[in-house]
C-alpha positions in Angstrom: 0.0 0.0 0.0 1.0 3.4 -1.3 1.2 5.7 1.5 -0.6 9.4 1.4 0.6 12.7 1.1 -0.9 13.5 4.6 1.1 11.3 6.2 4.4 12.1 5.7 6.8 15.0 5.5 9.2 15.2 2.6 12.3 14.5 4.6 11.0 11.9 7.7 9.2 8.8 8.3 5.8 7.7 9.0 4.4 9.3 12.1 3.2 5.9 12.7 5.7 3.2 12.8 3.3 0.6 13.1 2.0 0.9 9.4 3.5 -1.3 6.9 4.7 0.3 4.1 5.9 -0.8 0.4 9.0 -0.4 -1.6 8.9 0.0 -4.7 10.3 -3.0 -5.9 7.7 -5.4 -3.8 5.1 -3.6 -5.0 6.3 -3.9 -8.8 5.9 0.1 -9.4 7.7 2.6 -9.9 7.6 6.3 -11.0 10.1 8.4 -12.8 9.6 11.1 -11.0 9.1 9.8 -7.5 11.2 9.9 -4.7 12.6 7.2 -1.9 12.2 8.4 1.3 13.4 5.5 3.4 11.1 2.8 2.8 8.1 5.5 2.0 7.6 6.1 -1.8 6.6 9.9 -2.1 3.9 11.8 -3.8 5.5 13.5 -6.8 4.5 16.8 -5.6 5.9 16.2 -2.3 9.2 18.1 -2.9 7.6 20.8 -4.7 7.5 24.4 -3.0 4.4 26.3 -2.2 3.3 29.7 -3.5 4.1 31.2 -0.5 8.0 30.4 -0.4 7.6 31.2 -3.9 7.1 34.8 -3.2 9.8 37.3 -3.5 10.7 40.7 -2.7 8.6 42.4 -5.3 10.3 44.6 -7.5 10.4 48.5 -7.4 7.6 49.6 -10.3 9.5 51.6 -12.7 6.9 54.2 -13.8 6.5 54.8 -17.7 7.8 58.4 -19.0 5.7 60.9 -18.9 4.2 62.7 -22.1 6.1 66.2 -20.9 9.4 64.7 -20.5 10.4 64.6 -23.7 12.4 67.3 -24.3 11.2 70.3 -26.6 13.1 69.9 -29.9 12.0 65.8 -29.5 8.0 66.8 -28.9 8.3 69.5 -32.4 10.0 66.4 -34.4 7.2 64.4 -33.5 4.9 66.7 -34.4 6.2 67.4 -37.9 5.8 64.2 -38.7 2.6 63.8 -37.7 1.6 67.5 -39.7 3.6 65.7 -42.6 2.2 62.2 -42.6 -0.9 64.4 -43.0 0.1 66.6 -45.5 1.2 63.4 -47.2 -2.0 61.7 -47.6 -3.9 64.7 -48.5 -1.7 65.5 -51.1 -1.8 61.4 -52.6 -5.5 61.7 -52.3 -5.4 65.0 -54.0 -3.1 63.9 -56.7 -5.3 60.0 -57.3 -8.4 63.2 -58.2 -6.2 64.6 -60.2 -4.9 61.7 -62.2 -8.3 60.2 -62.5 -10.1 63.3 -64.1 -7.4 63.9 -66.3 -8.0 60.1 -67.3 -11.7 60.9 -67.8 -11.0 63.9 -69.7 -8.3 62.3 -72.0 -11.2 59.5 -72.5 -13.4 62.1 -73.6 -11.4 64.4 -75.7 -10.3 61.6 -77.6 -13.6 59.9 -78.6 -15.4 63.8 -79.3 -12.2 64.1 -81.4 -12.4 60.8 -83.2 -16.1 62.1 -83.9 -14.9 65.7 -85.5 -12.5 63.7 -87.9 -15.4 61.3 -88.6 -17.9 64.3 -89.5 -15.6 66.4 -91.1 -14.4 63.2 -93.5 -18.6 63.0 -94.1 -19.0 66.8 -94.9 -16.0 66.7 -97.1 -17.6 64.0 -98.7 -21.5 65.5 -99.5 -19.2 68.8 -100.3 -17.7 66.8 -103.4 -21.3 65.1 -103.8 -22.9 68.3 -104.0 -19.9 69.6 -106.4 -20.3 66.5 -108.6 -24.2 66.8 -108.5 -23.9 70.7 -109.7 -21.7 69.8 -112.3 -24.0 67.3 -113.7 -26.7 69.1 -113.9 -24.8 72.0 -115.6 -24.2 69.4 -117.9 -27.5 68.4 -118.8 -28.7 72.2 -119.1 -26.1 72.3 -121.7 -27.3 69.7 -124.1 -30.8 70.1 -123.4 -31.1 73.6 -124.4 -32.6 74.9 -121.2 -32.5 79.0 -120.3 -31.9 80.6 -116.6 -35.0 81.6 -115.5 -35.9 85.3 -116.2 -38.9 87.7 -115.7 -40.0 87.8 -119.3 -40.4 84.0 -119.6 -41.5 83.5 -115.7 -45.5 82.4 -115.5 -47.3 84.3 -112.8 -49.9 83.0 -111.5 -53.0 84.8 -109.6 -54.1 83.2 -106.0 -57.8 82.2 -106.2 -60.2 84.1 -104.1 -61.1 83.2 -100.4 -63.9 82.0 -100.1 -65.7 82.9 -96.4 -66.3 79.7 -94.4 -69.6 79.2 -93.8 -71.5 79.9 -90.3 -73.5 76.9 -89.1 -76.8 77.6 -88.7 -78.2 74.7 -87.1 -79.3 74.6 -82.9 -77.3 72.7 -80.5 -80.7 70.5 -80.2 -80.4 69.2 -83.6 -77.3 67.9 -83.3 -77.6 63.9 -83.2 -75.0 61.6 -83.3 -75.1 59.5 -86.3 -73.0 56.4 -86.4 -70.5 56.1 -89.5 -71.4 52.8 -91.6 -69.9 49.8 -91.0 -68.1 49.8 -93.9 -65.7 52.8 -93.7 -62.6 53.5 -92.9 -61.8 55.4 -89.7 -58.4 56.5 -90.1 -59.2 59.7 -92.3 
């Protein structure tokens, strides 16, 4: 029989000298980590300090620097770079705006340029249609004998009189409605 942790002390004997105790090698086990105290096999924790003896002096706290103890040229270095690292990012942000709009407006240019060649290549082109079209029909006046138009071989003709629209003269309780035939179209 294994004997407790209660009732020994790390360095002595039973208390009790009338309980048997085993050895290790009658009882057929053994730890590793156990330790022989006479004939008393010992609790592995046995030999182990307590919290308590544990304790030491504690240490003197070493407070942490305060804020206003760096010196003055040390606190204006700091705070350059933070006004730069600042400056810095408004000035990417700034320049990103910058660089994308000018993207936008290349874009833009480009394609309302692309359309200016494209409509001046198709007014340059009814320009020469017009040109050829003139000439043509230059051409025909010539063989067919025509003359420019002048005031002695101009027809006048005189606008027919107006004719007043007629008043109706029938009563509002006349009026009936009289459905077209079946037969006619509606869509005049």
């Amino acid at each position: 029989m294994i004997a407790s942790a209660r009732s020994f002390t790390p360095d002595r004997r039973l208390k009790s000298p009338a309980r048997k105790t085993l050895s290790p090698r009658s009882s057929g086990y053994s730890h590793p980590s156990s330790d022989l105290v006479g004939n008393v096999v010992a609790h592995p924790t046995a030999n182990r300090t307590t919290v308590a003896e544990n304790r030491q002096q504690p240490r003197p706290l070493t407070p942490f620097p305060e804020r206003h103890s760096l010196p003055f040229w040390l606190r204006c270095l700091v705070a350059l770079k933070h006004s730069s690292s600042m400056v810095t990012f408004c000035l990417v942000v700034a320049v990103l705006m910058v660089y994308s709009s000018m993207v936008g407006i290349q874009q833009e240019w480009s394609s309302a340029y692309q359309k200016r060649q494209s409509l001046q290549r198709q007014l340059h082109e009814l320009s020469m249609a017009r040109a050829q079209i003139d000439n043509h029909l230059g051409v025909e006046a010539k063989r067919s004998n025509l003359q420019p138009p002048s005031p002695s071989n101009t027809i006048f003709l005189e606008p027919s009189p107006i004719e007043p629209k007629a008043v109706p003269t029938s009563s509002k309780s006349s009026r009936t409605f009289n459905p077209a035939p079946p037969n006619t179209p509606l869509g005049y």
